[in-house]
C-alpha positions, -999 to +999 in steps of 0.1 A: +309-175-317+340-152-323+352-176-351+321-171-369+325-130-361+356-131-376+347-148-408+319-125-413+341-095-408+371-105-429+348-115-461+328-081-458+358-064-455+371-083-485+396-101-467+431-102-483+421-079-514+422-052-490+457-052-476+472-046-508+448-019-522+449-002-487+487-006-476+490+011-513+462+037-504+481+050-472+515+048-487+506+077-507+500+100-478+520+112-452+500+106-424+493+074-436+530+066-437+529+077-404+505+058-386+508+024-407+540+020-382+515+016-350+483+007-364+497-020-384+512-036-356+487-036-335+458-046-356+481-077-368+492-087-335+456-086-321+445-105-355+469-130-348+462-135-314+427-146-317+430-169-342+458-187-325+439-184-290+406-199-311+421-226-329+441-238-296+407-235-277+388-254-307+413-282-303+413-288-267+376-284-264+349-307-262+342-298-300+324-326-316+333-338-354+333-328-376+366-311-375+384-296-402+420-314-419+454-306-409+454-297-450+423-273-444+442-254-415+474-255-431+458-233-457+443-210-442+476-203-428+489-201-456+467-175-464+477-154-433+514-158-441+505-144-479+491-114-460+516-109-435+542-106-462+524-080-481+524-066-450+557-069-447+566-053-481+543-022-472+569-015-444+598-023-460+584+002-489+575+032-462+607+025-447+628+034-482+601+063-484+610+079-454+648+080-463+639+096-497+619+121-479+643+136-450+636+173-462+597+170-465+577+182-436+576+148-416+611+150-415+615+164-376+601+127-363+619+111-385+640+091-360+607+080-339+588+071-374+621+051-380+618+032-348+583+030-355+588+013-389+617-009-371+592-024-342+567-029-369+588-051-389+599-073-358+561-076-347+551-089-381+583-110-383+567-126-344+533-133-367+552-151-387+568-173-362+529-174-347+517-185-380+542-212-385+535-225-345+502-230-361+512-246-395+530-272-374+504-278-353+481-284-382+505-308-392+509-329-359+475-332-348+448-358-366+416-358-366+411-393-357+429-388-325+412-356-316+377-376-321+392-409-300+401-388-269+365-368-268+351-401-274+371-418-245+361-390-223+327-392-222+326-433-227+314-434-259+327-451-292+344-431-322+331-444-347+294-442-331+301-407-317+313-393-354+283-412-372+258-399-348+272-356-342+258-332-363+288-314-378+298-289-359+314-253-379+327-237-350+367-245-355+362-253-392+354-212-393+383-203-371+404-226-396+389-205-423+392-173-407+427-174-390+437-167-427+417-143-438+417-117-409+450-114-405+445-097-439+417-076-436+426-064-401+461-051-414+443-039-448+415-019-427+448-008-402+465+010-428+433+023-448+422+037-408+456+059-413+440+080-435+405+072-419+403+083-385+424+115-387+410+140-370+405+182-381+439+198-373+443+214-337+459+242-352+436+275-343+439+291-313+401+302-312+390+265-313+414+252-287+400+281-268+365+266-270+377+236-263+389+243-234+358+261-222+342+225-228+368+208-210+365+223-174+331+217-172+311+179-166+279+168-187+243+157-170+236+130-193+199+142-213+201+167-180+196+160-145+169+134-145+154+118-119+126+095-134+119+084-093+114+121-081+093+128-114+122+145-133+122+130-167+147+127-189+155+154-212+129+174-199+127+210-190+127+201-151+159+179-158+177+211-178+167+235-148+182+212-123+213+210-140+218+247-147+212+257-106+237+229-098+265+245-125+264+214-147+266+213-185+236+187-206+239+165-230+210+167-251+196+145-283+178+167-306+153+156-337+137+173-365+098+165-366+076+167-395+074+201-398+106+210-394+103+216-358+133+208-334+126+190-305+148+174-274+139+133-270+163+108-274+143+082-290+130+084-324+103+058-313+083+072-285+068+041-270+094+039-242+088+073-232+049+090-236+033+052-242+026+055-277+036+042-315+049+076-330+081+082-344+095+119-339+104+121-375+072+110-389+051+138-364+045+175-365+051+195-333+015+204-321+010+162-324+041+155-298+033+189-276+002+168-265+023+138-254+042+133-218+071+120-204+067+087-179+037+095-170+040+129-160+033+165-167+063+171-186+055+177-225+085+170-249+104+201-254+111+222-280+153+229-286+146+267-285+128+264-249+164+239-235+185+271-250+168+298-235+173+274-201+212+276-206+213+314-224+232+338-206+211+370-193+237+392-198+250+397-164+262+366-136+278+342-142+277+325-180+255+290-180+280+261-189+281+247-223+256+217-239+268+197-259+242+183-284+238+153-301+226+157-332+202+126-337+195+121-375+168+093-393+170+086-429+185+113-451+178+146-430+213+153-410+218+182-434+187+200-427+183+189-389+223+204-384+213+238-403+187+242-382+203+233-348+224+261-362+204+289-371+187+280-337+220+288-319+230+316-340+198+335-324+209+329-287+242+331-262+248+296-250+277+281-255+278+245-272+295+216-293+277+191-314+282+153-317+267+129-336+266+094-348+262+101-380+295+112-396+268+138-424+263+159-394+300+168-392+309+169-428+278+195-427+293+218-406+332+211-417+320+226-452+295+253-434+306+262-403+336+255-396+340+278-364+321+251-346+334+222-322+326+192-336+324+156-323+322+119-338+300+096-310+307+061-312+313+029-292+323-006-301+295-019-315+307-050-328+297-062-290+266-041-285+236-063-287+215-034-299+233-031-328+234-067-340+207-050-371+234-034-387+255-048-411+289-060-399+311-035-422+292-010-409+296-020-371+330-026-377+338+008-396+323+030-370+339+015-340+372+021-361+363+060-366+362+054-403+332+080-407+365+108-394+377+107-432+341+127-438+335+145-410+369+156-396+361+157-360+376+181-334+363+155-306+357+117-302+328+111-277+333+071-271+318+054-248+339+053-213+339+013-212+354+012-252+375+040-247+410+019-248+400+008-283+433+016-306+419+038-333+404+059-304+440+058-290+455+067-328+433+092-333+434+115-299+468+103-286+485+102-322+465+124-342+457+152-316+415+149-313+402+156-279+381+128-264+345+132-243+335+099-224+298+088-217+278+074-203+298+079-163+279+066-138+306+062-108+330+091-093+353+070-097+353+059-132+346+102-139+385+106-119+401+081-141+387+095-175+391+132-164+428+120-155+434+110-187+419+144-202+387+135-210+354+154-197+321+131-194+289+127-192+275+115-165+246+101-147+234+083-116+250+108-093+256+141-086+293+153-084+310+185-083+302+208-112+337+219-123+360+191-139+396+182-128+404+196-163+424+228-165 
């Protein structure tokens, strides 16, 4: 299974085309140079790693025939070792750049980027010794004696047993894949320098509003309680979580008419009991709908704002943030909107969004407000498995940053240990925002590591450990 996910990812990703065109690509930027030392590394390493776990596994398995050559395997390694070295020369090549470049503004770091550049080098050197552990593997181990000892095992005769198996691809794929991944995950590793970066954390009015965000925790589509008849993302749900001090998180569609309304699915079966699709409906059509069966309509994104406006005196309501949730081709006009809709009232906010539009919408329009790139690893989400594999692969990876220039990643609490989330908040200065939380415990450990969530499945404290 994960020899045939890695085949499919390296050839869409172009396999070992890419590492030269994108070790070439970051090269020519600073922060490229900068981050190639880590990501590089680590991408390799990990490449590596599977495909020496996966071809070790194929061969002590129970895999039936038939298997791949030493000859087949060999190459494939081969291949790897190709990459690695171009890999290799990318290093060796930022390595004489940053000696030519001691006066240029990455010039105070110098000594860590050095060190940087210097563990680099030995990791990929340690690939290479991993590579050739494989080559001489290849080389040792037949066939024939592979097919003899499963064959011995279960009582059967080789030469029956290899007449009468259907041919089985699963290490033939890791054979063909152990090659090209190790190239396309360091080509895609140096390209995600430039990729993921996040919008500079450089004005003070931002960081401000950032922090506002930060000391507060999230009701995840409000406080909903479908058992008590609160649904979610209703007006009930939004009411309970402004009396208990919390923040929402809300999703937020554009309808037919250009109407904004709060659901979080497009597709409304799961919710009222009917086929409509938000998108494809006017306003007056989904007012006559309700939530799970009870008297709560769908509603409107003005009537959740005036829930969390200030009045003017008391204490100020605490933030939303909103998910912008686009369909086809209308993030542009569903953002402006959300906009002009918060322009006309005092709550304070963030938006998120999937889709990397949303935030390159407000980077060239309005730039004064907080902006966040959602995503997960969906390279292991079953609900996912419709989209195509570079496009799985690229959002896990933040590549959709280059567009929108986030202030925030919102990444799913279980992913959030991914590298490029790492690279781009620890490295690159985003803030991060973890959902879904649904333990006390699991909120602790993220707000410890400076993340506020979103929660749901209990009620905590309103005020985060956040400072």
């Amino acid at each position: 299974m994960i020899g045939r996910f890695i085949k499919r990812a390296a050839v869409r990703a172009a396999g070992l085309a890419i590492t030269q065109y994108a070790a070439k690509a970051a090269l020519q930027s600073e922060a490229g140079r900068k981050l190639l030392a880590t990501t590089a590394s680590k991408a390799a390493n990990l490449a590596g790693n599977i495909a020496k776990e996966q071809i070790t596994a194929g061969f002590n398995a129970h895999i039936r025939p038939a298997l791949p050559s030493g000859d087949a395997i060999q190459s494939s390694v081969a291949r790897a070792q190709s990459a690695l070295r171009s890999a290799q020369t990318s290093v060796l090549a930022a390595q004489a750049q940053l000696q030519s470049n001691l006066e240029n503004r990455f010039s105070r770091p110098k000594n860590k980027l050095s060190k940087q550049l210097a563990s680099t080098a030995e990791s990929l050197e340690e690939m290479g010794e991993t590579l050739a552990e494989h080559q001489d593997a290849a080389a040792d181990i037949a066939v024939a004696d592979v097919v003899e000892e499963i064959a011995a095992q279960n009582g059967q005769d080789s030469d029956a047993l290899l007449a009468s198996t259907k041919k089985r691809k699963t290490l033939r794929n890791v054979a063909i894949a152990g090659g090209v991944v190790a190239g396309a995950a360091l080509g895609l590793a140096a390209y995600g320098a430039y990729s993921i970066a996040p919008r500079k954390q450089n004005d003070r009015l931002l960081l401000e509003r950032w922090h506002e965000i930060a000391r507060h925790r999230y009701a995840h589509r409000g406080l909903y309680n479908n058992e008590a008849g609160i649904p979610e993302n209703s007006l009930l749900a939004f009411r309970a979580a402004v009396e208990k001090g919390f923040g929402s998180e809300v999703d937020v569609h554009l309808t037919a008419d250009n109407k904004l309304v709060v659901v979080h699915d497009s597709a409304l079966d799961r919710l009222c009991g009917v086929q409509k699709i938000v998108e494809e409906s006017t306003l007056e059509e989904l007012r006559g709908l309700r939530l799970l069966a009870t008297d709560e309509q769908i509603p409107t994104f003005e009537e959740v704002l005036e829930v969390y406006a200030w009045s003017g005196s008391g204490e100020l309501p605490a933030p939303l943030i909103i998910e912008a949730k686009t369909r086809n081709n209308n993030a542009e006009q569903l953002t402006e909107k959300i906009m002009q809709a918060l322009d006309l009232r005092p709550v304070r906010a963030c938006i998120e969004s999937f889709d990397p539009r949303v935030l390159q919408w407000l980077r060239q329009n309005r730039p004064e407000m907080l902006r966040g790139q959602l995503s997960e690893n969906f390279l292991v989400d079953r609900q996912t498995k419709h989209m195509n594999i570079a496009t799985r692969a690229g959002a896990t990876a933040l590549f959709g940053n280059s567009v929108g220039r986030p202030d925030f990643i919102s990444y799913k609490f279980e992913d959030r240990k991914n590298p490029f989330v790492k690279l781009a908040c620890n490295t690159m200065g985003a803030h991060l925002i973890t959902w879904t939380v649904r333990s006390e415990e699991d909120m602790i450990a993220s707000e410890l590591e400076g993340a506020p969530v979103i929660f749901e499945g209990f009620i905590p404290t309103p005020a985060s450990l956040i400072n």
